[in-house]
N, CA, C and O atoms as a Tripos MOL2 file, in Angstrom:
@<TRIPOS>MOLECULE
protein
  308   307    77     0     0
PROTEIN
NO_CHARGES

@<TRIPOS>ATOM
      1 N         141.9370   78.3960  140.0970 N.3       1 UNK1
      2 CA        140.6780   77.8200  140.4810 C.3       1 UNK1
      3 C         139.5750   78.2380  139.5150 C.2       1 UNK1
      4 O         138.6490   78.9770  139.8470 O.2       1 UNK1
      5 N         139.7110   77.7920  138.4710 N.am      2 UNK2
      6 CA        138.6070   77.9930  137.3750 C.3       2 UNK2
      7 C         137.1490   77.4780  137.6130 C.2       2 UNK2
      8 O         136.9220   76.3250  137.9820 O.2       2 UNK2
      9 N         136.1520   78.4350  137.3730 N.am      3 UNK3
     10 CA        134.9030   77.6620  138.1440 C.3       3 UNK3
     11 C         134.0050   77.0290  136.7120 C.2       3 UNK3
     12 O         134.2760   77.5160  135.6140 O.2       3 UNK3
     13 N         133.2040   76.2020  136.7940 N.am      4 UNK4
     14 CA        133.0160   75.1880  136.2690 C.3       4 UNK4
     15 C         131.1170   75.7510  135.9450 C.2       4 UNK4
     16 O         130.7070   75.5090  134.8100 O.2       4 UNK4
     17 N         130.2820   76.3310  136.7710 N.am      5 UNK5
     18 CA        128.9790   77.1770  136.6960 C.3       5 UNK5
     19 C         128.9490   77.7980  137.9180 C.2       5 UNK5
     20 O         129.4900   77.7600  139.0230 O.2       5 UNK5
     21 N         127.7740   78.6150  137.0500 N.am      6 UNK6
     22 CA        127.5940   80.4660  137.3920 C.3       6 UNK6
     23 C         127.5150   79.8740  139.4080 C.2       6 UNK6
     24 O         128.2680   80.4440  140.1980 O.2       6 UNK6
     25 N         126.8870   79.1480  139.7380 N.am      7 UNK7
     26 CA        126.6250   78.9430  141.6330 C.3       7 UNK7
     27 C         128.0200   79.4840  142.3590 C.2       7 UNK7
     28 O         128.2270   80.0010  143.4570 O.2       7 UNK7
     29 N         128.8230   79.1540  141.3200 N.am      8 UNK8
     30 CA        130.4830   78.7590  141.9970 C.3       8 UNK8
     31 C         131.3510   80.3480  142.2920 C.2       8 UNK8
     32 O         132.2350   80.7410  143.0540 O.2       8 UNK8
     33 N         130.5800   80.8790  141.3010 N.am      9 UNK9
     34 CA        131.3560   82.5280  141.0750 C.3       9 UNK9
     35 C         131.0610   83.3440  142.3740 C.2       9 UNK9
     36 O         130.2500   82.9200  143.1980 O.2       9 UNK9
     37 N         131.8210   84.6780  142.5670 N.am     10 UNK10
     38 CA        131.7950   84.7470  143.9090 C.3      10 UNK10
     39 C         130.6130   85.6450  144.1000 C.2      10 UNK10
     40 O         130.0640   86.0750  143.0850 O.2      10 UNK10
     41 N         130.1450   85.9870  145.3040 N.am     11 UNK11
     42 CA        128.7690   86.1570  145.5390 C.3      11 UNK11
     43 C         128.4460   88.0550  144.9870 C.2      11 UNK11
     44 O         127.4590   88.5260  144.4220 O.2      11 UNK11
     45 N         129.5270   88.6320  145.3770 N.am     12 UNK12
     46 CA        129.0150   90.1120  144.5820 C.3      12 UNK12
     47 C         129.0940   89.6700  143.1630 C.2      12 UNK12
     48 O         128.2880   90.3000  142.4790 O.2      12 UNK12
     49 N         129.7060   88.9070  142.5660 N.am     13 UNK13
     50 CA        128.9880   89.1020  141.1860 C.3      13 UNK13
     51 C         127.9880   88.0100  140.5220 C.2      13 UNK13
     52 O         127.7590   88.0580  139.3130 O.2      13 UNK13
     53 N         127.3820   86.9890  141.3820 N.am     14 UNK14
     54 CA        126.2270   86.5920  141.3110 C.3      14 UNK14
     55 C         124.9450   87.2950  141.3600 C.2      14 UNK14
     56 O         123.9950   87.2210  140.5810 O.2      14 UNK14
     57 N         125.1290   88.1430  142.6570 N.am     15 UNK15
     58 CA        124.0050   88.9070  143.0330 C.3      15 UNK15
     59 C         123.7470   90.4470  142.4490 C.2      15 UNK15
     60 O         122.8830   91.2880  142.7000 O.2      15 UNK15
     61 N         124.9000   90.4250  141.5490 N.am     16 UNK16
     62 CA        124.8570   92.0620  140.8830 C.3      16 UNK16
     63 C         124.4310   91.7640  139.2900 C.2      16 UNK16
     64 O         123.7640   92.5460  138.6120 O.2      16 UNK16
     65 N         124.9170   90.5600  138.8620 N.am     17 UNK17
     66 CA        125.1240   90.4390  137.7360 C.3      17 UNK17
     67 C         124.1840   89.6660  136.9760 C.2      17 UNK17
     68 O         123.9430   88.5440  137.4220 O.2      17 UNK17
     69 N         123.4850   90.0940  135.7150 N.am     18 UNK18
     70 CA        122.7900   89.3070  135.2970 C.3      18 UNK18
     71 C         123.0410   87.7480  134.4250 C.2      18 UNK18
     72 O         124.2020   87.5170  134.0870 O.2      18 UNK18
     73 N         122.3840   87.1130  134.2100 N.am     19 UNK19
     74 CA        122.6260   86.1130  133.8960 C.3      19 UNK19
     75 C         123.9970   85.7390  132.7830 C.2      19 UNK19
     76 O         124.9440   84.9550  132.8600 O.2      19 UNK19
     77 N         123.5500   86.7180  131.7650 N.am     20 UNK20
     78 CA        124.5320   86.5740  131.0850 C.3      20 UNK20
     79 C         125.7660   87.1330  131.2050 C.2      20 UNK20
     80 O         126.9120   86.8720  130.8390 O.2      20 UNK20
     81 N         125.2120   87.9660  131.8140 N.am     21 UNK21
     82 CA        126.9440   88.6720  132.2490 C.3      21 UNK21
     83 C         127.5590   87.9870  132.9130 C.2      21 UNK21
     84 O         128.7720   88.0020  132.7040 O.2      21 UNK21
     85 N         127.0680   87.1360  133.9370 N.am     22 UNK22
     86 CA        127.8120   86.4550  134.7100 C.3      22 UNK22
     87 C         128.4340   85.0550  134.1470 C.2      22 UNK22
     88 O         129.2500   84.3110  134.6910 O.2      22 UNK22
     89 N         127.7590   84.9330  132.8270 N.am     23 UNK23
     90 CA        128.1450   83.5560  131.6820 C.3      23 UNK23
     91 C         129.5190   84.2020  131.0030 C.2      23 UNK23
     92 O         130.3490   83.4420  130.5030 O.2      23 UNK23
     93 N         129.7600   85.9320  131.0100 N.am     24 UNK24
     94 CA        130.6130   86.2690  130.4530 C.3      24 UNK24
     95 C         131.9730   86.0010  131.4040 C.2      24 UNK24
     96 O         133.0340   85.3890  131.2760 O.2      24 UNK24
     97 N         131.4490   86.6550  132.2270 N.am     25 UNK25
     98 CA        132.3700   86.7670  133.6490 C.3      25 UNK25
     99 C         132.9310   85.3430  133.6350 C.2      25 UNK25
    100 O         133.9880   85.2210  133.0160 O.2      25 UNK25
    101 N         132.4710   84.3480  134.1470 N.am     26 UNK26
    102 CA        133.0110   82.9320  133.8670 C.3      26 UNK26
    103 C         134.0800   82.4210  133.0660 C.2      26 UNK26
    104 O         135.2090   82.0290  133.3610 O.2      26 UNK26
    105 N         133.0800   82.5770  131.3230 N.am     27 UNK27
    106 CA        134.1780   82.5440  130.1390 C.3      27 UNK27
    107 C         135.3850   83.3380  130.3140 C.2      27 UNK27
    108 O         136.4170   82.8410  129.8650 O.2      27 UNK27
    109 N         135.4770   84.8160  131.0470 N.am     28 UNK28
    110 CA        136.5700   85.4480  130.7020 C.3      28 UNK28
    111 C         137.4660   85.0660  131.5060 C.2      28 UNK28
    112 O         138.6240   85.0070  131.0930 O.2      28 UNK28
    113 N         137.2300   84.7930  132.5450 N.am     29 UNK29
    114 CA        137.7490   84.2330  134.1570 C.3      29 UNK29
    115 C         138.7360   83.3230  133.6370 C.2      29 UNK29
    116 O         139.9600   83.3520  133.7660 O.2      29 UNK29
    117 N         137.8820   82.3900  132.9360 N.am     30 UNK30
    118 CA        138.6470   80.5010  132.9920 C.3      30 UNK30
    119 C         139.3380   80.5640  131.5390 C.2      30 UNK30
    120 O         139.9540   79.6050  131.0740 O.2      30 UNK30
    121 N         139.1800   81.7460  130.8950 N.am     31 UNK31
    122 CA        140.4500   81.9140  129.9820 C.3      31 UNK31
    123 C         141.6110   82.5410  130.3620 C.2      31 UNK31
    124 O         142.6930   81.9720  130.2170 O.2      31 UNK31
    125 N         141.5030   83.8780  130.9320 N.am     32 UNK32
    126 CA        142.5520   84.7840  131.5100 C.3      32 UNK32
    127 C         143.5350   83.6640  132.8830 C.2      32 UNK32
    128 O         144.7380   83.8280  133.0820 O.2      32 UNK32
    129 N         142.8000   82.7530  133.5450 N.am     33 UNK33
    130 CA        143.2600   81.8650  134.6740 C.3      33 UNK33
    131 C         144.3300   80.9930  133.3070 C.2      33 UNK33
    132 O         145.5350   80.7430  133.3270 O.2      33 UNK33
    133 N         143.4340   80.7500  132.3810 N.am     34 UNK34
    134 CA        144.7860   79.5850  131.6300 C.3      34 UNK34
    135 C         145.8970   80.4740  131.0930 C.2      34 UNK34
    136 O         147.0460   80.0340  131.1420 O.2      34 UNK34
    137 N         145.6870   81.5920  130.6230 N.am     35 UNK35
    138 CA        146.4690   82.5480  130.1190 C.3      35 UNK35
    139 C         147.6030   83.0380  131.0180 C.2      35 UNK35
    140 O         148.8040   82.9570  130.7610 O.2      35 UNK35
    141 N         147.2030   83.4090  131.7970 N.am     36 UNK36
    142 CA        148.4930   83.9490  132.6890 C.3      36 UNK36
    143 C         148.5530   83.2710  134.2440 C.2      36 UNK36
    144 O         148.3910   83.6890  135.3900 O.2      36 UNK36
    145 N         148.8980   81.9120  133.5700 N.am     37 UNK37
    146 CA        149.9670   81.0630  134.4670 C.3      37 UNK37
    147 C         151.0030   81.2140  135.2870 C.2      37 UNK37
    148 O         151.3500   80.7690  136.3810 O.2      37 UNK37
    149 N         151.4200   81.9730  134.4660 N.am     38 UNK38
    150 CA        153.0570   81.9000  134.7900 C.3      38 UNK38
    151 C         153.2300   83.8580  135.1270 C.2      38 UNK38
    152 O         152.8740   84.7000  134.3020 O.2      38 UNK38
    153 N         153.8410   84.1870  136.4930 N.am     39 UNK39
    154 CA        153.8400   85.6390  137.1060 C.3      39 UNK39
    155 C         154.6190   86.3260  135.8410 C.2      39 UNK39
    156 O         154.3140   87.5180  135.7970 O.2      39 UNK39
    157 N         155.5590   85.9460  134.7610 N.am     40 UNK40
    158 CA        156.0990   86.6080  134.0400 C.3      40 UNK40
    159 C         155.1630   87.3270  133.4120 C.2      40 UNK40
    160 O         155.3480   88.5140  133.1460 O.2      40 UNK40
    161 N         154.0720   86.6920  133.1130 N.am     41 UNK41
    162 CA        152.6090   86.6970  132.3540 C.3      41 UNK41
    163 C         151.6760   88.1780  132.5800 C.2      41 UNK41
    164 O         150.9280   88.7600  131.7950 O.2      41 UNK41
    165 N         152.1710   88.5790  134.3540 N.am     42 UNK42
    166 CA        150.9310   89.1870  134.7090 C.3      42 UNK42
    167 C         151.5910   90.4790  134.8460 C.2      42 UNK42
    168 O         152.7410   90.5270  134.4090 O.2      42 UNK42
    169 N         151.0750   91.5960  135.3930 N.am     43 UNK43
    170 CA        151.8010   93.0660  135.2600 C.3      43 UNK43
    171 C         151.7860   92.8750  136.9150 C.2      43 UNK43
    172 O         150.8790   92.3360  137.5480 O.2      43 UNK43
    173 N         152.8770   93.3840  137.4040 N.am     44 UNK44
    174 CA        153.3870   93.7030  139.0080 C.3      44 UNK44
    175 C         153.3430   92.7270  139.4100 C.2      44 UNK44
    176 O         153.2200   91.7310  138.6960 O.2      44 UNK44
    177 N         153.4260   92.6940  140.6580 N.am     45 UNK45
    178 CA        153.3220   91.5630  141.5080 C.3      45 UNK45
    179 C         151.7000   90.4430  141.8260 C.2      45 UNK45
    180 O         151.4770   89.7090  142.7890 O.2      45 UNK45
    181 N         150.9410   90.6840  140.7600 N.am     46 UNK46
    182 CA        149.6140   90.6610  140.3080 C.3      46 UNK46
    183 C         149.3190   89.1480  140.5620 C.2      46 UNK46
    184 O         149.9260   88.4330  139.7650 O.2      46 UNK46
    185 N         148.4450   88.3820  141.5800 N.am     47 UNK47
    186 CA        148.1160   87.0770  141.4240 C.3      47 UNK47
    187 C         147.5650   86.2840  140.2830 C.2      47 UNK47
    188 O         146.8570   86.9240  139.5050 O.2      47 UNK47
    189 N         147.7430   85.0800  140.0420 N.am     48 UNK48
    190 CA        146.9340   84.8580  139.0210 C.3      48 UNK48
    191 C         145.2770   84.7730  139.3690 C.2      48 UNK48
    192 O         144.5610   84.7280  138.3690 O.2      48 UNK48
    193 N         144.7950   84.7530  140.2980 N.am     49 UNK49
    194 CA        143.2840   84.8110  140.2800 C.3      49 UNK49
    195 C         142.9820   86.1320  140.5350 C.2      49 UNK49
    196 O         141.7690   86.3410  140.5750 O.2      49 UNK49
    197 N         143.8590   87.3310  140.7660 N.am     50 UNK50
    198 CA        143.4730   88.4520  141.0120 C.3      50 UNK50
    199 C         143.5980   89.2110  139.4220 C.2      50 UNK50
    200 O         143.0360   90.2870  139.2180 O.2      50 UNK50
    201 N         144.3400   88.5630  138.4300 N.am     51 UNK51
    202 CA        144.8080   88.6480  137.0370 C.3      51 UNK51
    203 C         143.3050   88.0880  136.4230 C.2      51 UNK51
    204 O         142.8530   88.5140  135.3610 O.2      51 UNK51
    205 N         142.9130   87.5120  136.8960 N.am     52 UNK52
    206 CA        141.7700   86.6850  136.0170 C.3      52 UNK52
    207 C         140.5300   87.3130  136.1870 C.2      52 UNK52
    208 O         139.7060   87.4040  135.2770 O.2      52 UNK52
    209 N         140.2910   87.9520  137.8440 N.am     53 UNK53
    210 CA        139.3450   88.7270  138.1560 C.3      53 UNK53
    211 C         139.0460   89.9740  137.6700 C.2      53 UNK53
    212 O         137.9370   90.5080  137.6590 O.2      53 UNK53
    213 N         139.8460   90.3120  137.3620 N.am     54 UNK54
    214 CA        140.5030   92.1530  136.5050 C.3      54 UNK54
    215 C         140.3400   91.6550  134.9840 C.2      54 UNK54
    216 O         139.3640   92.2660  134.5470 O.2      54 UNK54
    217 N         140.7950   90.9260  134.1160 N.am     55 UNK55
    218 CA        140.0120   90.3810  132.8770 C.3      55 UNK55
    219 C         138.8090   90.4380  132.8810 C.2      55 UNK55
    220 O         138.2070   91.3250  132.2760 O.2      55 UNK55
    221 N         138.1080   89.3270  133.6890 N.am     56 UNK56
    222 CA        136.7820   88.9310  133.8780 C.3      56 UNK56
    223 C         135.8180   89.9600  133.5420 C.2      56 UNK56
    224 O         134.9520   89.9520  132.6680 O.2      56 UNK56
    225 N         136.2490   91.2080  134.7410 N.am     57 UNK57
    226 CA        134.9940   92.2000  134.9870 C.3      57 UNK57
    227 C         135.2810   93.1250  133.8090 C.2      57 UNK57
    228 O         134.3650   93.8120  133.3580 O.2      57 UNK57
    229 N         136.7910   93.1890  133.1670 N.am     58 UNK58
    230 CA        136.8290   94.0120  131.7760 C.3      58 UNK58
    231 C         135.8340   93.9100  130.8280 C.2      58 UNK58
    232 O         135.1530   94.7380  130.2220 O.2      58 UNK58
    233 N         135.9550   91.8560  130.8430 N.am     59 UNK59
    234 CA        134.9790   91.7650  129.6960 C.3      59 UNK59
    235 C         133.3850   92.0980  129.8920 C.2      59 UNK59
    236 O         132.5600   92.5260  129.0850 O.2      59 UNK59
    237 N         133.2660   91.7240  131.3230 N.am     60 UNK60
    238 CA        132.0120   92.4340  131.5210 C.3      60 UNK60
    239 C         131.3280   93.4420  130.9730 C.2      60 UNK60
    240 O         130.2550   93.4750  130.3710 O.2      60 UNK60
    241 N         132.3320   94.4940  131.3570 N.am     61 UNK61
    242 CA        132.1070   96.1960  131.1980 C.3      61 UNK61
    243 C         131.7090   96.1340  129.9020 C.2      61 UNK61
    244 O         130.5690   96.4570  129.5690 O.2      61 UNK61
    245 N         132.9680   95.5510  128.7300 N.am     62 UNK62
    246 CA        132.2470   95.9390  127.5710 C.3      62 UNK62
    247 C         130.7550   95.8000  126.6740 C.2      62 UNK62
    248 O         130.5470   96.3100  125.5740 O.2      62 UNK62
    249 N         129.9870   95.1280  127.3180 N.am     63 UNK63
    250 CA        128.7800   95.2010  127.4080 C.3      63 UNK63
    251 C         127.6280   95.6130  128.4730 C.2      63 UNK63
    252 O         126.6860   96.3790  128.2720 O.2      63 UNK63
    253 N         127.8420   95.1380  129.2690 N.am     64 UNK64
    254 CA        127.4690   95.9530  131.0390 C.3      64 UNK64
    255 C         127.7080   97.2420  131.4240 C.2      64 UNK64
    256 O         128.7580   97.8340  131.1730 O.2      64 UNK64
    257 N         126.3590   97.9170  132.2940 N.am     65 UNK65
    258 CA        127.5090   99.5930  133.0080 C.3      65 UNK65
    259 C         126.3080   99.4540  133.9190 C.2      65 UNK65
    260 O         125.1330   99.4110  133.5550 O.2      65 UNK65
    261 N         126.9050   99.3710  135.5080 N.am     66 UNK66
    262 CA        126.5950   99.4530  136.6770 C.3      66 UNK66
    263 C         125.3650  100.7110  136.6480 C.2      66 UNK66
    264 O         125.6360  101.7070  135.9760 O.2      66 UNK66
    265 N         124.3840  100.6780  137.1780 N.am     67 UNK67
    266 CA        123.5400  101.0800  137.3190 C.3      67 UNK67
    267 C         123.6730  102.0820  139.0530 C.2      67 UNK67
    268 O         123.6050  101.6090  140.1880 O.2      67 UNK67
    269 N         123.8490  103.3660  138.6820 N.am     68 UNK68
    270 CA        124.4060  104.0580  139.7260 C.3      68 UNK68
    271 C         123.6740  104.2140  140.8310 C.2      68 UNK68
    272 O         124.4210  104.4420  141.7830 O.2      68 UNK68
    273 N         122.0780  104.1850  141.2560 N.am     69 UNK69
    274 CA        121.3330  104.2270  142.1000 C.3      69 UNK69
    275 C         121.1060  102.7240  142.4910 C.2      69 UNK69
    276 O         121.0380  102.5540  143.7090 O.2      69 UNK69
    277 N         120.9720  101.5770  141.7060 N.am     70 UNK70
    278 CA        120.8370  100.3170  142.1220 C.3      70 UNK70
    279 C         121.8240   99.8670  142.4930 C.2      70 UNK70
    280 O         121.6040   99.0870  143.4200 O.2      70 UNK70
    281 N         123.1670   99.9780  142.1720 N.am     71 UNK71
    282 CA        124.2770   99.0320  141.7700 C.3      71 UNK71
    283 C         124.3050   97.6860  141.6160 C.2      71 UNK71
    284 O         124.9100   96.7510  142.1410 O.2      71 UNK71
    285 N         123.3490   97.8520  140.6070 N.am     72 UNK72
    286 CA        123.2190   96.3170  139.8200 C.3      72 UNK72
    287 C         123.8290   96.6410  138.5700 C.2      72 UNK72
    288 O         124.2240   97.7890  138.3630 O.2      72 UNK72
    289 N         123.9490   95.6860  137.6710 N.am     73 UNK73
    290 CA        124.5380   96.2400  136.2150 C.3      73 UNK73
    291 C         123.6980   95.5520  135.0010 C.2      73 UNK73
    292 O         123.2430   94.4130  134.8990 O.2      73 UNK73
    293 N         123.6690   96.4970  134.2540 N.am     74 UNK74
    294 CA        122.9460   96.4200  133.1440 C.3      74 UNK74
    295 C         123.4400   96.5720  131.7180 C.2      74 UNK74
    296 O         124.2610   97.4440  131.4320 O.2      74 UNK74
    297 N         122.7630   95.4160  130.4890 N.am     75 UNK75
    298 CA        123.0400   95.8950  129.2990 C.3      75 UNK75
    299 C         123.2570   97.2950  129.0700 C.2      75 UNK75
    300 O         122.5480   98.2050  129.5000 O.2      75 UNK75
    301 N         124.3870   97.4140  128.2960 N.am     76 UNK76
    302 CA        124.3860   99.3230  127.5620 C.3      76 UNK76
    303 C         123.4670   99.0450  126.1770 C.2      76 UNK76
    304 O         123.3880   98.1690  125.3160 O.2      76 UNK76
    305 N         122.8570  100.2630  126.4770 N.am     77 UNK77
    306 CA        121.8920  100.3920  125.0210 C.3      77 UNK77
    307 C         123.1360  101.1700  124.0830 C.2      77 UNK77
    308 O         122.9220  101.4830  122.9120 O.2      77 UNK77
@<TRIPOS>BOND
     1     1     2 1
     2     2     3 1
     3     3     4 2
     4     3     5 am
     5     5     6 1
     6     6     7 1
     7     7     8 2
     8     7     9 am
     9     9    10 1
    10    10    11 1
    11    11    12 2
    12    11    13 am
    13    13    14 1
    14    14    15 1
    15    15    16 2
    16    15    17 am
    17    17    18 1
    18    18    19 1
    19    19    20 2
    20    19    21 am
    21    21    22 1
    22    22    23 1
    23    23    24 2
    24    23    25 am
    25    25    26 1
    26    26    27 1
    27    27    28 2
    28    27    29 am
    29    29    30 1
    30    30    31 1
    31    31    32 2
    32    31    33 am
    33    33    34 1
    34    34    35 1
    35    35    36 2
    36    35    37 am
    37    37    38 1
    38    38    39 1
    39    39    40 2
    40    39    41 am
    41    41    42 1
    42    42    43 1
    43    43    44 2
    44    43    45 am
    45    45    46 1
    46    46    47 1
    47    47    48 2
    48    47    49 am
    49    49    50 1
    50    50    51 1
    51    51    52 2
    52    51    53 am
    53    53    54 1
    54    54    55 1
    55    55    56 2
    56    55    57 am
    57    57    58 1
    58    58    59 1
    59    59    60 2
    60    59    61 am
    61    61    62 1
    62    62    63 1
    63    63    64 2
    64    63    65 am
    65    65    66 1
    66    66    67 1
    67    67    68 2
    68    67    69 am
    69    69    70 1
    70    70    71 1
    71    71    72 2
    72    71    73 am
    73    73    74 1
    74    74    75 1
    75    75    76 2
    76    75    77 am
    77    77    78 1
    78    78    79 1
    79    79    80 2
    80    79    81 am
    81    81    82 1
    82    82    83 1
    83    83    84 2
    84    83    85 am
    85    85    86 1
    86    86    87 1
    87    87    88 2
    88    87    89 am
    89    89    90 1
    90    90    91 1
    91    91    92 2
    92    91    93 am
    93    93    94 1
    94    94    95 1
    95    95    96 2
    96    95    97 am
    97    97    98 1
    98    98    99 1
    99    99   100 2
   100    99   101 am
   101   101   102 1
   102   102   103 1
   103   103   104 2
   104   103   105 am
   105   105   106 1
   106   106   107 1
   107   107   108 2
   108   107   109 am
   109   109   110 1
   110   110   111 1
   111   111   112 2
   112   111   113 am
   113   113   114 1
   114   114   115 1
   115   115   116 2
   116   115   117 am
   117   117   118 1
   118   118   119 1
   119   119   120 2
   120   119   121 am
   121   121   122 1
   122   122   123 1
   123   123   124 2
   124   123   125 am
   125   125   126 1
   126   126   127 1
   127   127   128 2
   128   127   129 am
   129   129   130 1
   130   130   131 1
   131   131   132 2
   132   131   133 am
   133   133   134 1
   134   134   135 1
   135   135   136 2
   136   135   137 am
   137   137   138 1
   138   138   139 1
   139   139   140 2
   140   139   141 am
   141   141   142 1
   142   142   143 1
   143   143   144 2
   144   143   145 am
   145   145   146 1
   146   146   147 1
   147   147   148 2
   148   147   149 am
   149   149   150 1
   150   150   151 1
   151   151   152 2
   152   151   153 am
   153   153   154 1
   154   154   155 1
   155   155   156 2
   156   155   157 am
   157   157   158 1
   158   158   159 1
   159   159   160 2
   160   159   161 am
   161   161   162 1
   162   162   163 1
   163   163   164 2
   164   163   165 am
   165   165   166 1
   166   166   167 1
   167   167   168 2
   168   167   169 am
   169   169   170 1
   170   170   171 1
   171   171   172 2
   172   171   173 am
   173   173   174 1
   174   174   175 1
   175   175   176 2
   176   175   177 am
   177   177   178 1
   178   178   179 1
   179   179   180 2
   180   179   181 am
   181   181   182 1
   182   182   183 1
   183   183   184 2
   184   183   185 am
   185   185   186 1
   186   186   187 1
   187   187   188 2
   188   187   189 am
   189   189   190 1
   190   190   191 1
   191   191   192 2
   192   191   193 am
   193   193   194 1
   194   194   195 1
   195   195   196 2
   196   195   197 am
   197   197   198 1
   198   198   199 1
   199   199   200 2
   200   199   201 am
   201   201   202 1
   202   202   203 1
   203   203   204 2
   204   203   205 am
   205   205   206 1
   206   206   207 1
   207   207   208 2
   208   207   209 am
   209   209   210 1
   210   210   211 1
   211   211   212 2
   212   211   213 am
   213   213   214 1
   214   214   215 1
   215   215   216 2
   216   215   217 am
   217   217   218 1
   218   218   219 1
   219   219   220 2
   220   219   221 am
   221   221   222 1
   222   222   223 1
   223   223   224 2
   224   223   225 am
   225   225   226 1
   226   226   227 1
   227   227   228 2
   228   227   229 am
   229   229   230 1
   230   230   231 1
   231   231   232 2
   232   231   233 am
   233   233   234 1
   234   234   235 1
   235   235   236 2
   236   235   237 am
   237   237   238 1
   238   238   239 1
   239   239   240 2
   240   239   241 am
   241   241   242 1
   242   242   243 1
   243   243   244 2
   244   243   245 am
   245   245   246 1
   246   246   247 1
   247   247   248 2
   248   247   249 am
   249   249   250 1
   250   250   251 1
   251   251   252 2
   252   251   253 am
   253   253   254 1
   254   254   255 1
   255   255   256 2
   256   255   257 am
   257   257   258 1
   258   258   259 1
   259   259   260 2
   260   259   261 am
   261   261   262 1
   262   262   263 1
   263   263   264 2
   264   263   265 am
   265   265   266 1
   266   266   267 1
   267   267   268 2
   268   267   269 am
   269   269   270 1
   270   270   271 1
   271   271   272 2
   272   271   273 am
   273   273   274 1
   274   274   275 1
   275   275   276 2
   276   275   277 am
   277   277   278 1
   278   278   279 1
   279   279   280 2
   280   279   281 am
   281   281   282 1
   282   282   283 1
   283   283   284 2
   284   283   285 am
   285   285   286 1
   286   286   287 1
   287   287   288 2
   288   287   289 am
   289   289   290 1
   290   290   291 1
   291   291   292 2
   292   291   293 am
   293   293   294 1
   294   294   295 1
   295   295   296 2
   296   295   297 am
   297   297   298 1
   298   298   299 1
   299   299   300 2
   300   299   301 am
   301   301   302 1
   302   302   303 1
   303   303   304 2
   304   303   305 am
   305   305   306 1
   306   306   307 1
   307   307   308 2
@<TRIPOS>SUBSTRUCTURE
     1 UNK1         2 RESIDUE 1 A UNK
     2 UNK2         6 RESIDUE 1 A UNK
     3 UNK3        10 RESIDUE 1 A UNK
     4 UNK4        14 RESIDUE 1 A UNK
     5 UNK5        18 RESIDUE 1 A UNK
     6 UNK6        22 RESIDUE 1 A UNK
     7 UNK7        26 RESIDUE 1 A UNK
     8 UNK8        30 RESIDUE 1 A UNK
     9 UNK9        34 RESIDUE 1 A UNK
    10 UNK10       38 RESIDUE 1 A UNK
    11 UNK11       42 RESIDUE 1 A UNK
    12 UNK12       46 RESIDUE 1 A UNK
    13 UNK13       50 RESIDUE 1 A UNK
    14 UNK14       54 RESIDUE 1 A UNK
    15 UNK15       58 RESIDUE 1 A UNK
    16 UNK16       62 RESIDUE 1 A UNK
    17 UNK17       66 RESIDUE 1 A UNK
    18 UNK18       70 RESIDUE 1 A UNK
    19 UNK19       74 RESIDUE 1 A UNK
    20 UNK20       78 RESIDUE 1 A UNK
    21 UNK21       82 RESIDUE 1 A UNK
    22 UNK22       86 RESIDUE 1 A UNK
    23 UNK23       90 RESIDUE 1 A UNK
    24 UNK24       94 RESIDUE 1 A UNK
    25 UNK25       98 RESIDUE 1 A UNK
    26 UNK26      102 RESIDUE 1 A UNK
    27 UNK27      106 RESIDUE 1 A UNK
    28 UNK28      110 RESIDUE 1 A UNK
    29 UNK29      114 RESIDUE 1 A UNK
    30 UNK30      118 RESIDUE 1 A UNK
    31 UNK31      122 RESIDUE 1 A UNK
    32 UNK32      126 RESIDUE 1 A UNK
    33 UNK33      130 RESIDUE 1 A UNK
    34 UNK34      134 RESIDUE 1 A UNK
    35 UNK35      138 RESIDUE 1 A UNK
    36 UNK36      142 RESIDUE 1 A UNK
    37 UNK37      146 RESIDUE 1 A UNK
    38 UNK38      150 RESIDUE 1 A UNK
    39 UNK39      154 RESIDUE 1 A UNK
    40 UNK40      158 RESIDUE 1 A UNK
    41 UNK41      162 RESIDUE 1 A UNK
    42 UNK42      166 RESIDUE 1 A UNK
    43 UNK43      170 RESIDUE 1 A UNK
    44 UNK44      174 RESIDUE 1 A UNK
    45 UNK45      178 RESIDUE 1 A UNK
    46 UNK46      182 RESIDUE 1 A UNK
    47 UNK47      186 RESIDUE 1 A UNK
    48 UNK48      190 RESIDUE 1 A UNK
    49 UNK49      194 RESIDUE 1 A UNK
    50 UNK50      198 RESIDUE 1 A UNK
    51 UNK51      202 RESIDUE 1 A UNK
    52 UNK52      206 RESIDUE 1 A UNK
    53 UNK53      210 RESIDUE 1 A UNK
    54 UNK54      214 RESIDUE 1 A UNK
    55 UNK55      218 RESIDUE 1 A UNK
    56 UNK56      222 RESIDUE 1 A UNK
    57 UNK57      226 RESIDUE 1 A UNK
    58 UNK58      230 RESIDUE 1 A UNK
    59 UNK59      234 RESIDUE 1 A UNK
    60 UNK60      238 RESIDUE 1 A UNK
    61 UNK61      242 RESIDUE 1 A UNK
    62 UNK62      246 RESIDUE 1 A UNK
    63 UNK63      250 RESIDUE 1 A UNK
    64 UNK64      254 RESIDUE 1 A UNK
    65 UNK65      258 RESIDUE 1 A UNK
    66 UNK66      262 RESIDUE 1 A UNK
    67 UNK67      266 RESIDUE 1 A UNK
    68 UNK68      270 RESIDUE 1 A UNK
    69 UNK69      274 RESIDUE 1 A UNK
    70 UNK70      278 RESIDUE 1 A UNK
    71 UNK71      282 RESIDUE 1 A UNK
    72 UNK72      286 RESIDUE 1 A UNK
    73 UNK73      290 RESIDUE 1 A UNK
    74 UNK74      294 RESIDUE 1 A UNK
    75 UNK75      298 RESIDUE 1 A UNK
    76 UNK76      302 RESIDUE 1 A UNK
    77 UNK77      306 RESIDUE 1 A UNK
């Protein structure tokens, strides 16, 4: 279920995530969803949208880091 814009994504990471992160989150989502199709694809017994969700927020991180008193997330300087 690849989502198509940011409205569609699920609501903790709408409401945590800033704009662009959540443009990342998307992109990484609806690539990792085409990528590992097929369960041979994924590690354990791992869904494919639960495979795509675990990408997603990877790619996040590498620019993003949760903000420990807000838990919102923010550019890393």
């Amino acid at each position: 279920m690849p989502y198509q814009i940011l409205s569609e994504l699920p609501e903790n990471v709408r409401e945590h995530l800033p704009k662009h992160a959540c443009e990342i989150y998307l992109k990484a989502f609806n690539s990792a969803w085409d990528q590992y199709d097929k369960p041979e694809e994924r590690r354990g017994d791992a869904s494919r949208e639960e495979t795509a969700h675990k990408v997603a927020w990877a790619a996040v991180k590498k620019d993003y880091q949760k903000d420990g008193e807000t838990g919102n997330w923010k550019k890393k300087e």
